[in-house]
Every structure is written in C-alpha cells, then in structure tokens.
N, C-alpha and C positions, 0 to 999 in steps of 0.2 A: 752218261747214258741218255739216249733219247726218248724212251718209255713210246716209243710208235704204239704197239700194241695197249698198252693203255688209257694213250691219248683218243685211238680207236674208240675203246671198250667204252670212254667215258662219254663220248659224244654220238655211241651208238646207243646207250642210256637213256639220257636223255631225251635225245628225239625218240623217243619209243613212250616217253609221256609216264611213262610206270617209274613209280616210286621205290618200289623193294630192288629193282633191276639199277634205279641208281644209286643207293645205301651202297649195295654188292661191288659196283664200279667203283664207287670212292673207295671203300675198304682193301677191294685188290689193290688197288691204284697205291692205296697206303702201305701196302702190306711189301710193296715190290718197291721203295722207297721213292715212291716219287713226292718231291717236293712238292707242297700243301698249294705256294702260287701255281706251280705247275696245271696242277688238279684244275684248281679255279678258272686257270687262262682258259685248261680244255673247258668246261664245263660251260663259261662265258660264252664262247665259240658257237657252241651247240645251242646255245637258247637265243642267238643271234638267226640261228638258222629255223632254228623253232618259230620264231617272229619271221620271218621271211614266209615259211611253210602257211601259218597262218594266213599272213595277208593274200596268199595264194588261194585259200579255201582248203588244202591239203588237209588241214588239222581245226580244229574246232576249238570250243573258248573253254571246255574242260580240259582239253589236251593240256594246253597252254598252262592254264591255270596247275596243273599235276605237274608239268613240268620245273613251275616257276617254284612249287611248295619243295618241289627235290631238291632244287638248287639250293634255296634257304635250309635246306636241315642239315647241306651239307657243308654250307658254310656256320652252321652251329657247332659242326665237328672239328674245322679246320681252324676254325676262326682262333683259338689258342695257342695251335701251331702257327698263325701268322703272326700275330703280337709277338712269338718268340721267339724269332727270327725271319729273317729273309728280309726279297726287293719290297715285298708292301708291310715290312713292320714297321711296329713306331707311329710315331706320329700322322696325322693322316696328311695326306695330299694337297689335300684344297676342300673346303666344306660348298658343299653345292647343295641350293635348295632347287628342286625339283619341280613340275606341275603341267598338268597339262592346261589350258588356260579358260579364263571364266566363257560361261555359255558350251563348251564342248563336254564331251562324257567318256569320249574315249579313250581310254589309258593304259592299253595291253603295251603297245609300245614304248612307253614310257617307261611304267614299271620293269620292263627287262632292261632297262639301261639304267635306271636307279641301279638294279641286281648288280648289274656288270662294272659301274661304278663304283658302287660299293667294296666289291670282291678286289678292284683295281688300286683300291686303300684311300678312298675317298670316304668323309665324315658326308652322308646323305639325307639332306632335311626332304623327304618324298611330302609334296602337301596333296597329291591325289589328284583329281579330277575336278572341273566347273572352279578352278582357285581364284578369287577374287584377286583383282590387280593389286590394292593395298597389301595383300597378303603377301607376294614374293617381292617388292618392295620394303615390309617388313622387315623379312628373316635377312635381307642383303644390309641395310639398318643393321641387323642384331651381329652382323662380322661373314654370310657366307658371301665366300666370294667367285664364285661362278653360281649361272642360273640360267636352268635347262626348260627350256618351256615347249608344250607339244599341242601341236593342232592339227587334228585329222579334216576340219572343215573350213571350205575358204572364207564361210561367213566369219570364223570364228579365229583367223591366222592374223588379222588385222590388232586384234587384242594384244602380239607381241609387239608390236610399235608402241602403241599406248602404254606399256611397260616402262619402253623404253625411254619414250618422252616423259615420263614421270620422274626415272633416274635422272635422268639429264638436268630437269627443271631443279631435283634436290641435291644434287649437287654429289648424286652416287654413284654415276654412270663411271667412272673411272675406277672404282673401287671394285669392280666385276667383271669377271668373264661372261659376255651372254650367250649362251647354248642356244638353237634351236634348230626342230624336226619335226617331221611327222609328214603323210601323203602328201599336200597341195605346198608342200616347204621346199626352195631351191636354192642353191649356192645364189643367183641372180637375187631371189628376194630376202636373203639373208644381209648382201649385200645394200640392198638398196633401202632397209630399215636400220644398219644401220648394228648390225648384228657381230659377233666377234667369229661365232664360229658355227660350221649347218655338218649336220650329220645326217646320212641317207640312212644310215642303220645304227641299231644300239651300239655295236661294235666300233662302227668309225665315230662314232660321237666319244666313245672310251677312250680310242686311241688317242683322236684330235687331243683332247684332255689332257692325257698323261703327257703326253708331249709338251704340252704348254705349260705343267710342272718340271721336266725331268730337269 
C-alpha cells in the first residue's frame, strides 16, 4: 500500500500549524495501517516545508513553533512503535550533537532538523542556540559522532572553522562527521573549511546523514 491519501492528510496537517488537525492525521494515518516511519518520513517532509514557508515570510514563528510541538507529540505516540520494529528500530544511527553556533541566536532551523533527525533514528544531543565552541567539542569528546552546526549570520559562520580547528588540533577531527547549514552556508564554503557534509535544508542534511550511515 502506498497510503497517498494519507501521506496527503499528514502533511496537509502540519503545514496548517494546528495541533488537534495533526493528532487526527497521525491517528487516521494509524488507524489505516500505515507504518509509524512511514507517518514520521510524511510528517519530516512537511516541517522541511514549514521551514521553507517560514524563511519565506509565509508563516510566522508561532506557526512554526505549533507546528514543531505536533510533530513532537507525535512522535511521543509513535515512538514505541519504532523501538518495536521497523527501518529506524533499534539501536540508533549515529549520535549527533546539534547547535547553532556561539554569538548567533537563531535556531528555528536547526531545531527542525534535530526533529527530523531524530524521527530518522538518530540519538540527538540539541545544545540550542549562542553554543560555546568547547561545548560541541565536548559532547564529540563524550563519543557523538556527527556534528551539525547552524549559522544564519556571516559574522558568525566563521565560528564553524574555529570548531574545526579545534578537532583537528585535539586530535578528534577523524572521529566525526561535520554537519553544516543555515542562510550564508554553501556546498563551496563547506568545502573550503574543511567541512564533511552542507545541507540547504533540514531534509537534505537528513538524508545526506542516513546515507553516510546506511
């Protein structure tokens, strides 16, 4: 079964930002057997699109936010049916610590690709917004091994080199995957700091990922 009409219902949910209209979506969605990743891929999808709409102006930072709290309840429902089977049970993927980086405050996009991350069966250390360099340093230290860093400003996109140079200097640059994205971030300066992997969207930063697991 391909659940079109569901896959629909669920990502017309979503982007509508209303919480009870996504409850409803997951539960038909469940109710017509669609597999709990299935749900999550659709659901992923749409708050990629949500983040999209945003940076548009389209939707607003409550949208977003209503959007991003649906997602999470819905993965409070599903989340036992993942552990019990399927493609994202089990053990997790790859532990990635998260952040947008020191001096920035930006973090809508971020946080939907922790979400999407997450749902994709990754262990997500999110350390939030303004993260001090020692701090995603740290957690890569403590065994995660990809790290996703976000900078919406070009004062503040330079911070993920100095990351980098920091791994390198300690001897932990080989131990991770380095994520990075957000507006003023390009496959060219991804490249040329030195970077493993650049995502235009929450969604291709997902994928890029699971790929470098499967």
């Amino acid at each position: 079964m391909t659940f079109e009409n569901e896959t629909k219902a669920l990502h017309d949910a979503l982007v509508s930002c209303k919480i009870p209209d996504i409850n409803k979506a997951v539960e038909d969605a469940r109710a017509a057997g669609m597999p709990a990743n299935d749900i999550i891929n659709a659901l992923g999808d749409a708050m990629s699109d949500v983040g999209v709409m945003f940076e548009r102006g389209k939707l607003f930072l409550p949208h977003v936010l209503s959007a991003a709290n649906g997602m999470k309840k819905a993965m409070e429902v599903l989340g036992p049916e993942l552990s019990a089977g399927g493609e994202d049970a089990g053990a997790a993927k790859g532990t990635v610590v998260m952040g947008t980086v020191e001096g920035d405050v930006h973090d809508i996009g971020k946080s939907i690709c922790s979400t999407m991350l997450q749902c994709a069966g990754f262990d997500v250390h999110d350390l939030g917004r303004d993260v001090p360099k020692p701090q995603f340093v740290e957690e890569i230290r403590n065994g995660c091994n990809f790290c996703g860093m976000s900078a919406l400003m070009t004062t503040t996109m330079t911070v993920m080199k100095e990351v980098i140079d920091i791994l390198e200097k300690e001897g932990l640059r080989s131990q991770v995957t380095v994520m990075v994205g957000g507006a003023p971030i390009t496959q060219a300066y991804c490249d040329k700091i030195g970077a493993d992997v650049y995502g235009e969207s929450a969604s291709e930063t997902t994928r890029k990922a699971k790929e470098l697991v499967a």
